[in-house]
VEXDREN-2710 file (C-alpha; in Angstrom, 1 decimal):
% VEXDREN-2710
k/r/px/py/pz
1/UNK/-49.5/-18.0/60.0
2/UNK/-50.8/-14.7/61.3
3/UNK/-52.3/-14.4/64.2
4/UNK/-55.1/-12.1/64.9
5/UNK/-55.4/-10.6/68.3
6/UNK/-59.3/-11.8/69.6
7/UNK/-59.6/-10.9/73.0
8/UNK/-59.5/-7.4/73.1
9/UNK/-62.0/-6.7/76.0
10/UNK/-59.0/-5.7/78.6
11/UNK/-57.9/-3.2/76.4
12/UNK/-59.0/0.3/75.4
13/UNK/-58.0/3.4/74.3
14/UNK/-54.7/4.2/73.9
15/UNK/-53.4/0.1/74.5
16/UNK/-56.0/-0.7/71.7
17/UNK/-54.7/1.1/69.3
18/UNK/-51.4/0.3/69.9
19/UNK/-52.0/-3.1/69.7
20/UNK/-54.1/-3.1/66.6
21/UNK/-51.2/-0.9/64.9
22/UNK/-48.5/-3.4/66.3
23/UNK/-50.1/-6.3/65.2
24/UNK/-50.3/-4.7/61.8
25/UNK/-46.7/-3.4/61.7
26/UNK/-45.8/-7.7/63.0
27/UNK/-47.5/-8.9/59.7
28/UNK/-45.1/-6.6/57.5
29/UNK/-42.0/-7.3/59.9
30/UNK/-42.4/-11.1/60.4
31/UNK/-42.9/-11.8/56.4
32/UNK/-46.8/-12.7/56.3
33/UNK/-47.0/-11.0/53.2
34/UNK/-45.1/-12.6/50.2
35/UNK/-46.7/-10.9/47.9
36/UNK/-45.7/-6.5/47.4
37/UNK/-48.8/-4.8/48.9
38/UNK/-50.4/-2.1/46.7
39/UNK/-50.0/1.2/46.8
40/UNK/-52.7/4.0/47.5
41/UNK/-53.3/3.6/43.9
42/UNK/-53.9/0.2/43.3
43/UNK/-51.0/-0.6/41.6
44/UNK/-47.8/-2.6/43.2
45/UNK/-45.6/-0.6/44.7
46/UNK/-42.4/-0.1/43.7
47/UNK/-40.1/-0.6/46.8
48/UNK/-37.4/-2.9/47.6
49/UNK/-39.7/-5.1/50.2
50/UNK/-43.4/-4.3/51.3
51/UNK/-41.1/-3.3/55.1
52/UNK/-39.7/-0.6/53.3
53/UNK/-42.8/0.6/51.7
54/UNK/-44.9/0.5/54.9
55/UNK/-42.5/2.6/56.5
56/UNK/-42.4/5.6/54.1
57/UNK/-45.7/5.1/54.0
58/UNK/-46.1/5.0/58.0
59/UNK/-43.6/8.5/57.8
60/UNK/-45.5/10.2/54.4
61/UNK/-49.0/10.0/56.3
62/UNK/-47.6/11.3/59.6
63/UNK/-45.5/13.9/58.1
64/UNK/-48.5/15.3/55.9
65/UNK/-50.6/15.3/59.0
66/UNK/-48.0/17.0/61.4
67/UNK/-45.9/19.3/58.3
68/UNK/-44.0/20.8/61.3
69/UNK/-42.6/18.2/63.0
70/UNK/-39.1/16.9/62.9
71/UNK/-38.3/14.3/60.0
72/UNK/-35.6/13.1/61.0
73/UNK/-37.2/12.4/64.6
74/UNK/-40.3/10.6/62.3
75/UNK/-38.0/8.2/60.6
76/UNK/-36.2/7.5/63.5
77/UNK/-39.6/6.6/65.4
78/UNK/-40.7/4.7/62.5
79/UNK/-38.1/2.4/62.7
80/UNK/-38.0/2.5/66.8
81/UNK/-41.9/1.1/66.0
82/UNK/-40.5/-2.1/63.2
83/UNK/-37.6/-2.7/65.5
84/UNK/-39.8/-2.8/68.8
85/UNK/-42.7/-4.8/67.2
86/UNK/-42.1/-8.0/69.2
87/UNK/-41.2/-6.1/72.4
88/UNK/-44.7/-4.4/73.6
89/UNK/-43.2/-1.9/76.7
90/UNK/-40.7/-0.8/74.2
91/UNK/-43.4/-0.1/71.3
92/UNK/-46.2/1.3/73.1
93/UNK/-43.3/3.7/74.6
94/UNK/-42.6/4.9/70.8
95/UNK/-46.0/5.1/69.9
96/UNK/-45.8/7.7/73.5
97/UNK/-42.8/9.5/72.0
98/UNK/-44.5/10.4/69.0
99/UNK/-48.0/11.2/70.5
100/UNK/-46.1/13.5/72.5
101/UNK/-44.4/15.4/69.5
102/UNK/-47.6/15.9/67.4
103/UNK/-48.7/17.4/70.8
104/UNK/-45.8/19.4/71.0
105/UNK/-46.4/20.9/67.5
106/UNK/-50.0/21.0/68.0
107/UNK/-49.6/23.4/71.2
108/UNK/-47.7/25.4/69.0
109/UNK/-49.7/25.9/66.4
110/UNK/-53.1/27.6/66.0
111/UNK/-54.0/26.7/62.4
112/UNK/-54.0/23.0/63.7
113/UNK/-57.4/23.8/65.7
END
């Protein structure tokens, strides 16, 4: 059963969203979904499990947005987030880490403003 998160009102901000993408990250990780999740098409994706497709589409989305930053660093975070998702001092500290290196490369980079 999947559990919603309902009482949101000590949160805000930054802990908000990290919930919010925690909880949605849990419902892949825990196997809510037994059925594979579409694709930005509409059509069934064509991954091994809907984990693996969240992830490459967790790192594709981040890795459009921020062309500069490290992949390698990306993946690695991606999967810090999965393996984390029942741990929350340990994911909202990943969530940090990458918040930090999109402002890294946004400092650095005068076409992103």
């Amino acid at each position: 059963m999947i559990t919603i998160m309902t009482d949101c009102r000590h949160l805000s901000g930054f802990k908000l969203q990290c919930k919010i993408v925690m909880q949605m990250i849990q419902v892949v990780e825990n196997g809510s979904l037994n059925q594979p999740i579409n694709d930005m098409n509409g059509a069934l994706h064509q991954y091994p499990s809907n984990k693996a497709y969240v992830q490459d589409l967790i790192l594709n989305i981040i890795m459009e947005l921020f062309p500069n930053l490290n992949k390698v660093l990306v993946e690695t975070l991606v999967i810090q987030m999965f393996n984390n998702v029942d741990n929350w001092k340990e994911f909202k500290g990943t969530i940090r880490d990458l918040m930090v290196s999109m402002r890294s490369f946004s400092s650095t980079s005068d076409e992103f403003y």
